[in-house]
N, C-alpha and C positions, 0 to 999 in steps of 0.2 A: 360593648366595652372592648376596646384595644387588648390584645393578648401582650403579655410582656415582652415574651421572646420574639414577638414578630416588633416591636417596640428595640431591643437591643439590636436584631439584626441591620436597622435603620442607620449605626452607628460601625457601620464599616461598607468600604469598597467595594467595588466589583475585583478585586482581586485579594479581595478579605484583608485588608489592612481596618487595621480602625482610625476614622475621620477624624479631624479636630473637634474637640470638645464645642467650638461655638458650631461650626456646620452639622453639628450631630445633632444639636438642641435646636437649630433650625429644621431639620427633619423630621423630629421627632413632631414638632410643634405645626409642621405644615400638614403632617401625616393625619395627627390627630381631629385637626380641623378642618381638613377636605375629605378624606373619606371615613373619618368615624362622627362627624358634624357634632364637634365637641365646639363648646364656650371659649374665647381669645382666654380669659383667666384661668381657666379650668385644664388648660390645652398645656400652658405656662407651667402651674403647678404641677400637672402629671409630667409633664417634661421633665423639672428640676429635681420631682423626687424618683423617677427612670433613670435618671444620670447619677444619683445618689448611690441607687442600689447596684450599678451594671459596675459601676467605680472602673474604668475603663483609664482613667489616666492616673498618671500619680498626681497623690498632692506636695505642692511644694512643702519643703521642708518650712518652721519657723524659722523666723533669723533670730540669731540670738545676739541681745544688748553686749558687746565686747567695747562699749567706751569706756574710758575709765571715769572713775566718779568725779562730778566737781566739790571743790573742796568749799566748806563754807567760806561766806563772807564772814569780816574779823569784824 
């Protein structure tokens, strides 16, 4: 089974910056299933929930509804 932290480390540069969220999840997912000979779906899931827990990026804020109300029909 994959080690977590060698799983994070996957999710930054050669000059320690961290990747973009899609190219992380593609390494994470290529890692898994070329040298840990993980399942395409299995590879996927451990991926999404490894991005869940490392939380490496921010999440964007909600946007908040500022229209104003429509008014009834008469």
């Amino acid at each position: 089974m994959a080690n977590p932290e060698t799983l994070k480390q996957l999710c930054y540069d050669e000059k320690g910056a961290v990747k973009p969220k899609p190219e992380c999840r593609a390494a994470l997912i290529n890692h898994l299933i070329l040298d840990e000979s993980m399942d395409i779906d299995d590879a996927e899931d451990l991926a999404e929930k490894t991005l869940q827990e490392v939380n490496l990026w921010e999440q964007p804020e909600e946007k908040k509804d500022v229209s104003l109300p429509t008014p009834p029909l008469p």
